[in-house]
C-alpha positions in Angstrom: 37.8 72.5 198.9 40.2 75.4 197.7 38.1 75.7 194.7 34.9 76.4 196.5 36.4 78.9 198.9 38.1 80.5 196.6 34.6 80.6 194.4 33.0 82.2 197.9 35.4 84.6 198.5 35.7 85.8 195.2 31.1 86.3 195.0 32.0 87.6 198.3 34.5 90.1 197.3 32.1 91.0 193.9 29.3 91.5 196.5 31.0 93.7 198.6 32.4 96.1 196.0 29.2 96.0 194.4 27.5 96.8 197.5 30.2 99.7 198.1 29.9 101.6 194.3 26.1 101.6 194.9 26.5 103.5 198.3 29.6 105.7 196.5 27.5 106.3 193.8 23.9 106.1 194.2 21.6 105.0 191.0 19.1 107.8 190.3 18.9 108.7 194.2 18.7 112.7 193.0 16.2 111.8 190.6 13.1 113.8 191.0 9.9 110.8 191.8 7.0 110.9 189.1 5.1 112.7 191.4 7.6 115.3 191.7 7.9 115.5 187.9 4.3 115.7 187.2 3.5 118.3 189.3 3.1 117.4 192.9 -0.4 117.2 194.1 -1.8 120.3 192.9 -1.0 119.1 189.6 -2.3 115.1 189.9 -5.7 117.0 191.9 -6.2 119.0 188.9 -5.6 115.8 186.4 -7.8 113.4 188.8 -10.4 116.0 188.9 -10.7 117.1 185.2 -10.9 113.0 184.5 -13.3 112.3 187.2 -16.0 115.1 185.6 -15.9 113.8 181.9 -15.5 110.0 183.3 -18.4 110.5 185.1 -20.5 112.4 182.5 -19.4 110.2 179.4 -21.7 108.0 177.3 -19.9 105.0 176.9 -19.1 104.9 180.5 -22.7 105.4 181.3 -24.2 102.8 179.4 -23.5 100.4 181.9 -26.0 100.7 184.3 -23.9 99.8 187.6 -21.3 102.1 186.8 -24.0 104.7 186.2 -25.8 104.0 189.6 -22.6 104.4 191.7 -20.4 106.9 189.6 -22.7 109.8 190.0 -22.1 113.9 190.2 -22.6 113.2 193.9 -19.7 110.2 194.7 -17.5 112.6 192.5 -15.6 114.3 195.4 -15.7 111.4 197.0 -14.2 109.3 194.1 -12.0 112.5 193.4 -10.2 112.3 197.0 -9.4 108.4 196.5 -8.1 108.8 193.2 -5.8 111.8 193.9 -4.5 109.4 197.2 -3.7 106.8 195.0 -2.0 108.1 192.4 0.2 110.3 194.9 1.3 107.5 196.5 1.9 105.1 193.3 3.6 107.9 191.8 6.0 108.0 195.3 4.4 111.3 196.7 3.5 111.6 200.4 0.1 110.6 200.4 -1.0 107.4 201.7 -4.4 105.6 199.8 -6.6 104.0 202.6 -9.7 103.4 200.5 -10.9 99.6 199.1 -8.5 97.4 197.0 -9.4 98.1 193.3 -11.0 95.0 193.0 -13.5 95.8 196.0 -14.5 99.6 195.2 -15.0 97.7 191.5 -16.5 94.3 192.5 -20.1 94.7 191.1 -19.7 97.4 188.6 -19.1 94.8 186.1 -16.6 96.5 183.5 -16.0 95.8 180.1 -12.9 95.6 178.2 -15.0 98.6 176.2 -15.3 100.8 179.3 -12.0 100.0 180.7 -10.4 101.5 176.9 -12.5 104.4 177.2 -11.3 105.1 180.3 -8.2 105.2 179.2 -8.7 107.3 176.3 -10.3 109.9 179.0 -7.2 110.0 181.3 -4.6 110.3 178.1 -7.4 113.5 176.6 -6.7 114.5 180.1 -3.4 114.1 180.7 -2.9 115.5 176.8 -5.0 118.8 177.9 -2.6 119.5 180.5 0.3 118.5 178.4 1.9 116.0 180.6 5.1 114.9 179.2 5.2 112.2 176.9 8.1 109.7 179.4 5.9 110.9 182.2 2.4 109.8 180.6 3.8 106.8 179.7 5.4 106.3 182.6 2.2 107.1 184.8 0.3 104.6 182.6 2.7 102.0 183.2 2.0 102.2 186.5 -1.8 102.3 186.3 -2.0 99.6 183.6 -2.0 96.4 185.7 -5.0 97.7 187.6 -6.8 96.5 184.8 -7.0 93.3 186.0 -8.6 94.2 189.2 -11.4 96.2 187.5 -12.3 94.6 184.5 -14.8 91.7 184.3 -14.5 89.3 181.8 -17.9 87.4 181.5 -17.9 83.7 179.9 -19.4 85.0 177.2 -17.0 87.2 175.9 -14.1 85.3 176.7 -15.5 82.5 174.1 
């Protein structure tokens, strides 16, 4: 019995002064957010929109007929304003993104593992042009690179 007491109090104790030194000293809590560091939102509107008008004008992207049918000049400002909320808020800014789950504002559009890198490849040229830091880009990317499996659409025949 004394030995699991003593076992308790002691995680007890640990727990405790852990608890305290975090409070004393808090990990990172001055820290500017990503958002802060990249720029605020005048900086990710600039980034979202400069992507969103090559995205939306590029070839490869375009070859895929559903993509091309919804992703037009005129959904631009629309697509424009839910990108921007997005990545404020992933990136810990103030803004809040109400639109669809990834998967929905994608379901249909049927994108490849070809689009999806090309995609990519636009937002880095982008992110490059306005010479986003290379821990921030990466760090941005990070973020954005599990959405992958909410928008791309792997068919049965080119999983085989």
């Amino acid at each position: 019995m004394t030995t699991s007491i003593t076992n308790r109090s002691q995680v007890l104790g640990a727990a405790i002064a852990l608890l305290i030194l975090i409070n004393a000293n808090p990990v990172h809590a001055d820290d500017p957010s990503l958002y802060e560091r990249l720029g605020g939102l005048p900086a990710i509107s600039l980034a979202v929109n400069n992507f969103v008008d090559d995205f939306i004008q590029d070839p490869v992207i375009l070859a895929n007929p559903a993509v091309e049918e919804k992703k037009t000049p005129e959904a631009a400002p629309y697509i424009k304003f839910q990108v921007t909320a997005l990545l404020c808020e992933i990136t810990g800014g103030p803004c809040e993104y109400t639109g669809l789950s990834l998967a929905e504002a994608h379901d249909g559009l049927n994108v490849s593992e070809q689009e999806w890198d090309r995609m990519v490849e636009l937002f880095i040229d982008t992110l490059d042009s306005l010479e986003v830091p290379e821990g921030e880009k990466e760090e941005l990317l990070g973020l954005l690179g599990p959405t992958k499996d909410d928008i791309v659409v792997t068919s049965a025949v080119e999983s085989s």
